[in-house]
C-alpha positions as CSV (number, residue, x, y, z in Angstrom):
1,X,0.0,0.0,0.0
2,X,0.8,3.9,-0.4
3,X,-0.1,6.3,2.4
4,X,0.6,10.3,2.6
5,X,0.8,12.1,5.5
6,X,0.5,15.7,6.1
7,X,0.0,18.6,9.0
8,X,-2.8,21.0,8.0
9,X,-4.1,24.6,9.4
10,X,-1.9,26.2,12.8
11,X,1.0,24.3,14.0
12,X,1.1,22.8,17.3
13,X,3.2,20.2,19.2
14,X,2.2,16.7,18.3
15,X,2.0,16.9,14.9
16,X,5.6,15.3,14.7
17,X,4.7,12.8,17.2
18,X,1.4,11.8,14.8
19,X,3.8,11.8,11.2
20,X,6.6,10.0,13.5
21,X,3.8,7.5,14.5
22,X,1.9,7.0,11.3
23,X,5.3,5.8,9.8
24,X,6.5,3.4,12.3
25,X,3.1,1.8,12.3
26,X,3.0,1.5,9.0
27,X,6.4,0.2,8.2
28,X,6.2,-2.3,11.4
29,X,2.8,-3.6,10.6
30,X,3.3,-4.0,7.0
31,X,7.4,-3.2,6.0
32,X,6.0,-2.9,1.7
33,X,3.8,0.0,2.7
34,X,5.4,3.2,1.6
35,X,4.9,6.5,3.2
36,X,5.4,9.8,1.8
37,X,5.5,13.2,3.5
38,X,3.1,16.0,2.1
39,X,5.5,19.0,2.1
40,X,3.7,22.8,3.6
41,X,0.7,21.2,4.0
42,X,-2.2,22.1,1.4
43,X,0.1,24.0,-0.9
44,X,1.7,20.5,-1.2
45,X,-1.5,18.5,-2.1
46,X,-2.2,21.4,-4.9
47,X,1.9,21.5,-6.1
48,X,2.4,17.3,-5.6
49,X,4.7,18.2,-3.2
50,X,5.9,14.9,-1.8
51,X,9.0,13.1,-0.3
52,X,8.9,9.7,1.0
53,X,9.4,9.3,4.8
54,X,11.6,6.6,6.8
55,X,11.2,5.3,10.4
56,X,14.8,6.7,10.8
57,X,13.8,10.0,9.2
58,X,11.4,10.5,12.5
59,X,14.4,9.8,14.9
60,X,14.2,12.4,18.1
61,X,11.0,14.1,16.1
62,X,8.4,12.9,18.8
63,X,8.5,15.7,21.5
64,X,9.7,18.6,18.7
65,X,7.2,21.4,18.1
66,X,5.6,22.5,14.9
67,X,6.0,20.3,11.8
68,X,9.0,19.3,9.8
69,X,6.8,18.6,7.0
70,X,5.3,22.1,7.2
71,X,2.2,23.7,7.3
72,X,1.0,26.7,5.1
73,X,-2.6,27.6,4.7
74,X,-4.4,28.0,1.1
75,X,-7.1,30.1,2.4
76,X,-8.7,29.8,-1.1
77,X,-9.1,26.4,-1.2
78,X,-12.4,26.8,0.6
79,X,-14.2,28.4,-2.4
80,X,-11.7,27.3,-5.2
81,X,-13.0,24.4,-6.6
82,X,-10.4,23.7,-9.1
83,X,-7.9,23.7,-6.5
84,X,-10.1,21.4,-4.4
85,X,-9.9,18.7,-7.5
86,X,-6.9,19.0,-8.3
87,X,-6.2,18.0,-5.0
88,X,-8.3,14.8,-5.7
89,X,-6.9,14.1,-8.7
90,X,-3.5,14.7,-7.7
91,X,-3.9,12.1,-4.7
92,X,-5.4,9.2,-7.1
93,X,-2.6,9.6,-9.7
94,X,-0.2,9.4,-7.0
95,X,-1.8,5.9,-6.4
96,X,-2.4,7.1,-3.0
97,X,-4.5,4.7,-0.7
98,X,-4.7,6.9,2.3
99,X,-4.1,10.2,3.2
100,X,-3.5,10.7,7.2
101,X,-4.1,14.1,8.0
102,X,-3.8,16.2,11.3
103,X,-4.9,19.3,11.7
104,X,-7.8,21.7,12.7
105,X,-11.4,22.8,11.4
106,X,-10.2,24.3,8.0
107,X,-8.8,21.1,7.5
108,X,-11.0,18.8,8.6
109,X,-13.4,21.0,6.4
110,X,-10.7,20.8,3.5
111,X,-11.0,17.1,3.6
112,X,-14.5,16.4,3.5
113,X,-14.6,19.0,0.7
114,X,-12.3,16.6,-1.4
115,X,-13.0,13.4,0.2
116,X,-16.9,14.3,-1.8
117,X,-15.0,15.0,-4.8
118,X,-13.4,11.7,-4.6
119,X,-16.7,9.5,-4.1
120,X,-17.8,11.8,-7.2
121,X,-15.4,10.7,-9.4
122,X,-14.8,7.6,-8.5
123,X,-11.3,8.2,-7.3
124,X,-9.3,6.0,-5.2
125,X,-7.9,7.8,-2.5
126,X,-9.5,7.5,1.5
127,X,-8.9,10.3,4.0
128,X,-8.1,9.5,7.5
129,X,-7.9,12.7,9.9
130,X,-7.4,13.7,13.7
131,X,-7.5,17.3,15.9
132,X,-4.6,18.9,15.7
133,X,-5.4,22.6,17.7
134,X,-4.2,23.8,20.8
135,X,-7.3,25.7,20.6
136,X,-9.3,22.3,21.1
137,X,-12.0,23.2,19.0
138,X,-12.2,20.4,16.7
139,X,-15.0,17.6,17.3
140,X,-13.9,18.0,21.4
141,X,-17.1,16.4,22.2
142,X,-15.2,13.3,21.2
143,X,-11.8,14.1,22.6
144,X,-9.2,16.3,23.1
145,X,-7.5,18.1,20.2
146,X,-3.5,17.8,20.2
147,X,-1.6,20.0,21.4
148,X,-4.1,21.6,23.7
149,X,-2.5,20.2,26.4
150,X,0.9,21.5,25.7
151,X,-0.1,24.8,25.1
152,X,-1.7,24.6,28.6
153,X,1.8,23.9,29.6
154,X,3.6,26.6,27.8
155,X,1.2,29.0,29.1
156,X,1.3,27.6,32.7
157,X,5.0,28.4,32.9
158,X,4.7,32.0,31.1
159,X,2.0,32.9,33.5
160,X,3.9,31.8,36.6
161,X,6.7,34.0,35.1
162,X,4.5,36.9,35.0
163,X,3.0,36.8,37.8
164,X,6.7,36.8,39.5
165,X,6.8,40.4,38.1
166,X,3.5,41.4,39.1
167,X,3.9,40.5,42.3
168,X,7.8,42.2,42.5
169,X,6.0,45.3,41.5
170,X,2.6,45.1,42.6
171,X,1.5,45.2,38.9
172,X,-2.0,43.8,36.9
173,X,-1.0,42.2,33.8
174,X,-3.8,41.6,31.1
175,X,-2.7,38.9,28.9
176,X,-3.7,37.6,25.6
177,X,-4.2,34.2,24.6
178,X,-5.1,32.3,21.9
179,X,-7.8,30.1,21.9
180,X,-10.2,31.5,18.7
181,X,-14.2,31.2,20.1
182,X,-14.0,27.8,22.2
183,X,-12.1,30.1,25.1
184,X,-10.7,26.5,26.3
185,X,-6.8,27.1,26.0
186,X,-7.4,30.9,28.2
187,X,-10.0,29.0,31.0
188,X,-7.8,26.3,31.8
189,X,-4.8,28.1,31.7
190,X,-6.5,30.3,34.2
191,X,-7.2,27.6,36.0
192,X,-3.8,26.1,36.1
193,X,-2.0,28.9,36.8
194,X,-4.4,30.1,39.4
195,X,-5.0,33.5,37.3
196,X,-7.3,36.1,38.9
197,X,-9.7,35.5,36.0
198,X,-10.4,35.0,32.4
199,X,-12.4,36.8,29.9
200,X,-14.1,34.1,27.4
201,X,-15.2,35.1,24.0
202,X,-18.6,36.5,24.0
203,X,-18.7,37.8,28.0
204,X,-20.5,40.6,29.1
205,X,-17.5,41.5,31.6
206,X,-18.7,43.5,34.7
207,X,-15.3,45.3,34.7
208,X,-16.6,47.0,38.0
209,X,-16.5,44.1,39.6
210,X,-13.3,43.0,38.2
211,X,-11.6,46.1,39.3
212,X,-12.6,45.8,42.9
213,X,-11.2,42.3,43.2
214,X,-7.8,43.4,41.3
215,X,-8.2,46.2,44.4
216,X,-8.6,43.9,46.7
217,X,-5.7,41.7,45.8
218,X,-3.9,43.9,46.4
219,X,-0.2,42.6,45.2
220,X,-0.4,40.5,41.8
221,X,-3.0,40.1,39.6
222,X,-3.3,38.3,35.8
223,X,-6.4,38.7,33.9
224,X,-6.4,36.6,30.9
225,X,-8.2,38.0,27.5
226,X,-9.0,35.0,25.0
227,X,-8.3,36.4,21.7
228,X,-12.0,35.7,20.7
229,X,-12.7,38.5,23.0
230,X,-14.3,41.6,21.2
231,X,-11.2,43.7,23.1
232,X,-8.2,43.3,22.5
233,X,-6.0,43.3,25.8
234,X,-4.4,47.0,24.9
235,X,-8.6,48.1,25.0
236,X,-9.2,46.4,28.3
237,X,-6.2,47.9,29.9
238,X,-7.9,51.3,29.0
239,X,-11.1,50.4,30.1
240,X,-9.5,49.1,33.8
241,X,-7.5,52.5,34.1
242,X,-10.3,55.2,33.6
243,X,-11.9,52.8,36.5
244,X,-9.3,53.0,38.4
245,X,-8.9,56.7,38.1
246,X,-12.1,57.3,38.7
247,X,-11.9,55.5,41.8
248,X,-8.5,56.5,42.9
249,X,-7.1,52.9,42.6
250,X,-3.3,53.1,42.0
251,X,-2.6,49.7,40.9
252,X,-0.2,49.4,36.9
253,X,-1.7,48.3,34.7
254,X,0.9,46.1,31.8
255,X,0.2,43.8,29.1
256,X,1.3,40.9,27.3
257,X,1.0,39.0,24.3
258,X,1.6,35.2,24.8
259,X,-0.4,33.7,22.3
260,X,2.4,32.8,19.4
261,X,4.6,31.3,22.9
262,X,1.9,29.2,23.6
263,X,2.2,27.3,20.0
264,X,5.8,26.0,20.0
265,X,8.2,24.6,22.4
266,X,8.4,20.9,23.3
267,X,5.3,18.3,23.2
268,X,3.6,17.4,26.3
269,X,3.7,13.7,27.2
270,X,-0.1,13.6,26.3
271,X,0.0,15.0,23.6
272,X,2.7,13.0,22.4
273,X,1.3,9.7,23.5
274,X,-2.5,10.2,22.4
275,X,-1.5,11.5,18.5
276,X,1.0,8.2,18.5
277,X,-2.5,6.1,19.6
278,X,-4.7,7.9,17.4
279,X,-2.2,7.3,14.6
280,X,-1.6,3.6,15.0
281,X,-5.4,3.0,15.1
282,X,-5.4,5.2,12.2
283,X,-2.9,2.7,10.5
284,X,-4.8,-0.2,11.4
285,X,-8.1,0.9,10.0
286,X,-6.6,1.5,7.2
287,X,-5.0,-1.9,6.8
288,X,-8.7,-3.4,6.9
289,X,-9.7,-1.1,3.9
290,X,-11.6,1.5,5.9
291,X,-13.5,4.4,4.7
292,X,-12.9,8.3,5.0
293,X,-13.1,9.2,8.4
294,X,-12.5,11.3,12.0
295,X,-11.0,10.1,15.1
296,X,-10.9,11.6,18.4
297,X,-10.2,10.4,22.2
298,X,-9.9,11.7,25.4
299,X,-7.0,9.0,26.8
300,X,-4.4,7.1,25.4
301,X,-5.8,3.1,25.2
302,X,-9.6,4.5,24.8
303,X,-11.4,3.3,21.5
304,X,-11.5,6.2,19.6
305,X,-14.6,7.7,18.5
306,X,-14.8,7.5,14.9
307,X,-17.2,9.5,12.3
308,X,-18.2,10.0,9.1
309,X,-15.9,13.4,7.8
310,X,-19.4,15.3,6.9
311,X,-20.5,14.6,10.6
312,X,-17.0,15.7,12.0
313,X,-17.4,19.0,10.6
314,X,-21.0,19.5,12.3
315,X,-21.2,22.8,15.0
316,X,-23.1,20.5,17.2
317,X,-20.3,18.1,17.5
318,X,-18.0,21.0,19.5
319,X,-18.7,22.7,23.2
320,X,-17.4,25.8,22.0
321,X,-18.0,27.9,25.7
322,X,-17.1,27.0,29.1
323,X,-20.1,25.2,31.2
324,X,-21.8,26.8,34.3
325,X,-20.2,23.7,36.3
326,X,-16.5,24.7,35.0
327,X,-16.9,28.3,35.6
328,X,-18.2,27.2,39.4
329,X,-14.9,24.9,39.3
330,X,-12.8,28.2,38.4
331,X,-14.3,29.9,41.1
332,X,-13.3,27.6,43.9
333,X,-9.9,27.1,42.5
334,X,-9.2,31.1,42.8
């Protein structure tokens, strides 16, 4: 058999822990399989942009952010159709029997997109994909996406960094995070770190309140701003200092911008270990002649939950906002 492998959408650690895995599967379950690398993602699909990949080629890759095959974006492959079959086409002349892809919802939309072309035309090629977003806001009623974990890390040790700061100077910091519209990577973050609080995309913020408790902190304070936030951090900073002038609260306000941080850097264990699972099962299916699908999983050794590409890519298949129980769990964790 012939599989492909590629990274699709934002980087994130994992993804070389999922190409390391899909090869070593492969090549140990069945050594004639070939596997080739899909080079910069999309643009590689549409360019036929591929290089085949050895189990010593992924030596040391698994805890190594970002992607050695690369990941750019076509943004115009949503609407282009051409572009769309010539990515079909270009994976059945390729003799391609599966494509493994990781990577988040333009992606995972991407795929579908083709994988319809494919049935069309009576192509050869199947499409296997995963979540690969530390935003976690792919299918994440059905697991967690990867890297989401590791970003919580990165942002963990940036936040215990700033708050050493905050607290030498008696400071407020208003950081940004990424996160897009599920508000996941901010909110546990917060959580982790122990963060004064966190403004989730879509909150009416009673920044009253919220200046009041930086008051009566006192010494160090971190409010996080997910970066689906209609503010930007810079606008909430302005918005806590006329409160503060008004009220004759003397507190500094600083900010920072941790979002591109919270994308590289070494994989977490997790997120390492669950892409490797996700892969292998990946490789597996495949060598029973599966069709196009999704697979997602909360923990490594649990049966993934697999679906139909057109029902990965549903709205109702995501918890895009934080739950009354987790913000209660926030709460008593402050």
């Amino acid at each position: 058999m012939k599989f492909a492998v590629m990274t699709g959408g934002g980087d994130g650690p994992g993804m070389n822990a999922f190409i390391r895995a899909v090869v070593r599967a492969a090549k140990n379950l069945k050594s004639t399989t070939s596997v080739w690398g899909v080079i910069d993602g999309w643009k590689g699909l549409i360019e036929n942009d591929f290089k085949i990949i050895t189990p010593k080629d992924t030596r040391g890759m698994a805890k190594v952010g970002g992607s050695f095959l690369g990941t750019l974006r076509v943004p115009e492959l949503a609407t282009d159709v051409d572009l769309q079959r010539t990515i079909a086409v270009n994976l059945h002349d390729n003799l391609i029997d599966y494509l493994f892809i990781m990577g988040g919802n333009g992606s995972l939309k991407a795929a579908n997109t083709i994988n319809e072309i494919i049935k069309k035309e009576g192509l050869s090629t199947k499409i296997l994909c995963t979540a690969g977003s530390i935003d976690n806001d792919v299918a994440n009623k059905y697991g967690y996406s990867i890297g989401f974990y590791s970003a919580i890390e990165k942002s963990l040790e940036m936040l215990e960094w700033i708050r050493d700061t905050a607290s030498a100077h008696r400071r407020v910091y208003i950081v940004r995070s990424m996160g897009r519209d599920s508000g996941h990577l901010p909110y546990f973050a917060g959580v982790a770190s122990g963060a004064e609080y966190a403004i989730m995309p879509n909150e009416d913020v009673d920044f009253e309140k919220l200046a009041t408790m930086i008051d009566e902190r006192d010494r160090d304070s971190r409010i996080i701003v997910s970066e689906g936030y209609e503010k930007t951090e810079e606008e909430v900073r302005k918005v806590l200092e006329d409160i503060f002038n008004k009220r004759h609260i003397s507190h500094e306000i600083r900010t920072v911008d941790m979002s591109y941080f919270q994308r590289g850097g070494t994989a977490a264990a997790k997120d390492i270990l669950l892409s490797s699972w996700l892969a292998y099962k990946m490789v597996v299916d495949a060598y029973n002649k599966c069709e196009s699908q999704f697979y997602n999983a909360f923990n490594i050794a649990q049966e993934p939950t697999r679906l139909p590409l057109y029902d990965a890519i549903k709205d109702e298949n995501n918890e895009m906002g934080i739950s009354e129980e987790l913000i209660k769990f926030a709460q008593a964790m402050k």
